[in-house]
C-alpha positions as CSV (number, residue, x, y, z in Angstrom):
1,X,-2.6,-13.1,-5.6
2,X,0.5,-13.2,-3.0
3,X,-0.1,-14.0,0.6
4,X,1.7,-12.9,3.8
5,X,0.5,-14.9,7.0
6,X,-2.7,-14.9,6.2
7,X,-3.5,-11.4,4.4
8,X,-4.4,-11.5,0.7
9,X,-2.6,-8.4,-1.0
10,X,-2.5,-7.3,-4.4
11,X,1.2,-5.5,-5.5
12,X,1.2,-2.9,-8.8
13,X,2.5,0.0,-10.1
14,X,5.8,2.1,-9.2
15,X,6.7,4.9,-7.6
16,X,6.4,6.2,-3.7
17,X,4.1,2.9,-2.0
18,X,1.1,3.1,-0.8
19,X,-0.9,1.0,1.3
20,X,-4.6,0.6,1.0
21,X,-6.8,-0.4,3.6
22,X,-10.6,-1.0,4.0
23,X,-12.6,-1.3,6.7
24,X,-14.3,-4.3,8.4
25,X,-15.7,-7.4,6.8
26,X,-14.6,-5.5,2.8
27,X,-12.0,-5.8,0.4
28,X,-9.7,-4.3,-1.0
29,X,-11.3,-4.9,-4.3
30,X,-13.6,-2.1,-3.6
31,X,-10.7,0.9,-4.3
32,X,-10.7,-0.7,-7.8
33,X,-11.4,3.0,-9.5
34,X,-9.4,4.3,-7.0
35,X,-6.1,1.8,-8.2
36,X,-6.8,2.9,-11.6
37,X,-6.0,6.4,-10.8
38,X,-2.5,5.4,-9.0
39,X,-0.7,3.0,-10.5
40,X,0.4,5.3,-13.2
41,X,2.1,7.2,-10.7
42,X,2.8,5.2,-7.5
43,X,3.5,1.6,-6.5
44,X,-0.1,0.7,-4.8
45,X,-0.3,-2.6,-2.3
46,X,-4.1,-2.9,-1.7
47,X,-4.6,-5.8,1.1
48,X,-7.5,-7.2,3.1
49,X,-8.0,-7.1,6.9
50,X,-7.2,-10.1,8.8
51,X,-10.5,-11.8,8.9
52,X,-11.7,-10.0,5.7
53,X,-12.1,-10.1,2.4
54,X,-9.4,-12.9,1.2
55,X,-7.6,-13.1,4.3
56,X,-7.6,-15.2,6.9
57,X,-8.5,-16.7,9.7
58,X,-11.9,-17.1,8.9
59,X,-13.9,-16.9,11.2
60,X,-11.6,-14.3,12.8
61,X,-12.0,-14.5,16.6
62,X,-10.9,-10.4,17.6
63,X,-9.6,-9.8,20.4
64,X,-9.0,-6.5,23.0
65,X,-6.0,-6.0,20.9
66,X,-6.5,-6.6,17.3
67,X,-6.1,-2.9,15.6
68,X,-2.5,-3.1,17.5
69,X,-2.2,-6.7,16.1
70,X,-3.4,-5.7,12.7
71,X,-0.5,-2.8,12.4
72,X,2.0,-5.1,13.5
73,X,0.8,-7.1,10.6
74,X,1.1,-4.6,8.5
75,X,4.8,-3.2,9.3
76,X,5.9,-6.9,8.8
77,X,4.4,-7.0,5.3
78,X,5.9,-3.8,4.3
79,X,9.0,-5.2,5.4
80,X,8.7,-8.3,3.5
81,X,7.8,-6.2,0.2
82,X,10.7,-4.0,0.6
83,X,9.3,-0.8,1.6
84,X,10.6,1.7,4.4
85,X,8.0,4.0,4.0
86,X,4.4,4.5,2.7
87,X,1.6,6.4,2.5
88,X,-1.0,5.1,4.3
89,X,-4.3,5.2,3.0
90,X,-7.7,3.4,5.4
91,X,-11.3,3.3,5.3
92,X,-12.8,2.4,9.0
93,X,-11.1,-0.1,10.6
94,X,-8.3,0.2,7.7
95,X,-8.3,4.0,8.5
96,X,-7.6,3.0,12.5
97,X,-4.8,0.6,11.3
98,X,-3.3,3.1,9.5
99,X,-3.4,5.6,12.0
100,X,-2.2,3.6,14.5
101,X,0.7,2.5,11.8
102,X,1.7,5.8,11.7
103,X,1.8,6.6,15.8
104,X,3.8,3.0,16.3
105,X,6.6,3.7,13.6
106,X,6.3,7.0,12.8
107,X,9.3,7.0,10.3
108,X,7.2,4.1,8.4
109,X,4.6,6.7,6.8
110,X,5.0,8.8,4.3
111,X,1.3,10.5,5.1
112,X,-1.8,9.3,6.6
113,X,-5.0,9.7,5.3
114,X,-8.4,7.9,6.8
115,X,-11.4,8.2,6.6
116,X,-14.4,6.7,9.1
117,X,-12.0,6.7,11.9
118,X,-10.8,8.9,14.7
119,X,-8.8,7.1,16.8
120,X,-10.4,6.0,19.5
121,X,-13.8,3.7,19.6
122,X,-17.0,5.1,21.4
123,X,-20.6,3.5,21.3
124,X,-22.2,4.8,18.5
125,X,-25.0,7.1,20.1
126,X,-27.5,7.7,16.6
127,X,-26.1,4.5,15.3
128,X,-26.5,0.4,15.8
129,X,-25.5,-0.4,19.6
130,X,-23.2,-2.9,20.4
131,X,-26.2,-5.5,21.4
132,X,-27.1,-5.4,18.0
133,X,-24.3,-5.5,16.0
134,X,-24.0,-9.1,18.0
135,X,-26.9,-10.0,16.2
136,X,-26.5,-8.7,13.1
137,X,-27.2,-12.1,11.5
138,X,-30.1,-13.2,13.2
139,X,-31.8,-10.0,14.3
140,X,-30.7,-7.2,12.3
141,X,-32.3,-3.6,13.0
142,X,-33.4,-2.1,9.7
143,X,-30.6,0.1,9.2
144,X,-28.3,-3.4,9.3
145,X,-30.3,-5.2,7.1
146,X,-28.0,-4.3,4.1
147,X,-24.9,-4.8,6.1
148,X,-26.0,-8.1,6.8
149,X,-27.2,-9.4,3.8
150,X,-23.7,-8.7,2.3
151,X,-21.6,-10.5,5.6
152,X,-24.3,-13.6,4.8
153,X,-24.0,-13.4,1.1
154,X,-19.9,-12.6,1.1
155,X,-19.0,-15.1,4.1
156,X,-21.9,-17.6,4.9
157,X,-24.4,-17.1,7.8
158,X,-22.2,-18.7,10.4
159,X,-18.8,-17.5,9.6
160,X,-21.0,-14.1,9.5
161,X,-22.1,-14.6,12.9
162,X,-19.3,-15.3,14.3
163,X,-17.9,-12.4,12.9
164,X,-20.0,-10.3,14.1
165,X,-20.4,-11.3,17.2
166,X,-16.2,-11.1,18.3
167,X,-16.0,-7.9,16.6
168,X,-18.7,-6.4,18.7
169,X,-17.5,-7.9,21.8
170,X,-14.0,-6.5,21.0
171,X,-15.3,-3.3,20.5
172,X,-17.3,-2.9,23.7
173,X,-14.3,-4.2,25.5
174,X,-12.0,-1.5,23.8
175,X,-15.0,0.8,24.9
176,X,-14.8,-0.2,28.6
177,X,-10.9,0.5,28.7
178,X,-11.2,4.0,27.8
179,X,-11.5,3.3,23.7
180,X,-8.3,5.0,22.6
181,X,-6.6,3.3,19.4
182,X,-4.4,5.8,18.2
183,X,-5.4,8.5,20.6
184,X,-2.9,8.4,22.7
185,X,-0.1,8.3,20.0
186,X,-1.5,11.1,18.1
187,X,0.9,13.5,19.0
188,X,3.7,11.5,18.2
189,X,2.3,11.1,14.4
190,X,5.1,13.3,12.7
191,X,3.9,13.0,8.9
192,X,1.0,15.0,7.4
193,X,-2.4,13.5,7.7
194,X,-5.9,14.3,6.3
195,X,-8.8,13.3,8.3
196,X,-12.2,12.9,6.4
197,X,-15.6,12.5,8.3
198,X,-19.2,12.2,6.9
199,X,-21.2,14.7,8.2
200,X,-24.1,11.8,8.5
201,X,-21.7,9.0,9.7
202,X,-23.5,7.3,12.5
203,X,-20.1,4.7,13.4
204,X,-17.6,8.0,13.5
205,X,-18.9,11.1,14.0
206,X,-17.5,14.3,12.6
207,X,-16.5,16.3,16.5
208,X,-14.4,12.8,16.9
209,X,-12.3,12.9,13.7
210,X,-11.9,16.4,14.4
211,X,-10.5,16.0,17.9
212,X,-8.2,13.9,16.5
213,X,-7.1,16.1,13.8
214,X,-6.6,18.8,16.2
215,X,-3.6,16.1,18.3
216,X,-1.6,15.6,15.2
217,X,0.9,18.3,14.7
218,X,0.9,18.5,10.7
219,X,-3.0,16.9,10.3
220,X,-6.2,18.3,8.2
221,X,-9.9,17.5,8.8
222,X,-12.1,17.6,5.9
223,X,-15.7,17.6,6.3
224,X,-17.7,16.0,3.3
225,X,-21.4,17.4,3.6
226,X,-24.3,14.5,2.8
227,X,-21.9,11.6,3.5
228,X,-22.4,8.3,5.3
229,X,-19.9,6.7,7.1
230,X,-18.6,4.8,3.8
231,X,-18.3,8.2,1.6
232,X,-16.0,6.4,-0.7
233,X,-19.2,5.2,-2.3
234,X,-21.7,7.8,-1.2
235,X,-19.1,11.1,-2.4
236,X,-17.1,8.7,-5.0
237,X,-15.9,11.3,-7.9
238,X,-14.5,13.9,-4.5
239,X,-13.5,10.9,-2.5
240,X,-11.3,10.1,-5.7
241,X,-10.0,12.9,-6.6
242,X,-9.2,14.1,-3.1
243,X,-7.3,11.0,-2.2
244,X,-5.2,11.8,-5.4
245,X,-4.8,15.0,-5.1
246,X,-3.4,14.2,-1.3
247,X,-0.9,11.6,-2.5
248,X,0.5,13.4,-5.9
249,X,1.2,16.9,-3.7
250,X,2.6,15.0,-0.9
């Protein structure tokens, strides 16, 4: 398993590149039916956020700046792999990354599609506040108890917590500054996108990912009915074949 900086990445197939992104705290290894379906067809690079997954630092301290950061990161290892151009595939924070991929070096994607992100960063207003996702570990609100199981079990209680803790101060400072990510850039994203929300997605609601949709010149939005915020798992047989459906016609 190849490492650039500190990101973990796995490297397969061939054909046009794409890069695959999850969201906070996962791993890539979760698009492992997903990677089945493409590398027959493309060459897939599936990595893990800094601070996630297999990649370091761990803990990750986030600062005001880490999705621009985190593209950065991300231009650099397409550079070191060889590739000029990708499609850019994210879930969540993944989804932001890629988005804001595509607004920073336009020419570098191929097509964006994300899903669980829209751009900009609001406090969630049916969802965990910002309070609590700082004490996820210690004090988690019912609806976080899985979450934070999984960030205890996958990382250990105090890299968890620390975790936790940065990202939602981050967060609430990217709030306080207006929350745009990619918002700002959107108009300047020149390659086809597809932008899919869960209609019961308490992180990233549906009238956000469809405001951003509505700033890219050449972008869809694609409602999936019944679907939490990570529909990859909750909607996985559509979430599948619409992701491969996406790459192979564009």
């Amino acid at each position: 398993m190849p490492t650039f900086g500190t990101i973990q990445y796995d490297d397969s197939g061939r054909g046009d590149a794409v890069l695959l992104l999850p969201g906070w705290a996962g791993s890539a290894v979760e698009f492992g039916r997903l990677r089945a379906e493409l590398d027959d067809g493309f060459r897939v690079v599936s990595a893990d956020l800094p601070g996630s997954g297999r990649s370091g630092p761990q803990p990750r301290e986030y600062s005001v700046d880490f999705y621009a950061e985190d593209a950065r990161a991300f231009l650099a290892l397409l550079d070191k792999l060889g590739i000029g151009a990708a499609h850019l595939v994210g879930f969540s924070d993944g989804g932001e990354v890629a988005l804001l991929m595509a607004g920073l070096a336009p020419g570098r994607a191929l097509s964006v599609l994300a899903w669980g992100a829209a751009g900009q960063i609001v406090e969630p207003v049916n969802g965990p506040s910002y309070d609590e996702l700082e004490r996820l570990i210690d004090e988690p609100v019912r609806e976080l108890l899985p979450l934070a199981a999984y960030l205890a079990e996958a990382y250990g209680a105090a890299n968890a917590r620390t975790m936790a803790r940065s990202w939602a101060g981050a967060l609430r400072a990217i709030t306080a500054a207006g929350g745009d990510v990619s918002l700002s850039r959107a108009a300047g994203i020149s390659c086809p996108a597809l932008l899919i929300a869960g209609s019961e997605d308490p992180f990233c609601p549906p009238y956000l990912v469809e405001k951003l949709a509505a700033q890219i010149p050449s972008a869809r939005f694609e409602l999936f009915e019944y679907a939490n915020h990570d529909l990859h798992y909750s909607s996985p047989q559509r979430f599948t074949n619409t992701v491969v459906d996406w790459l192979t016609s564009h």
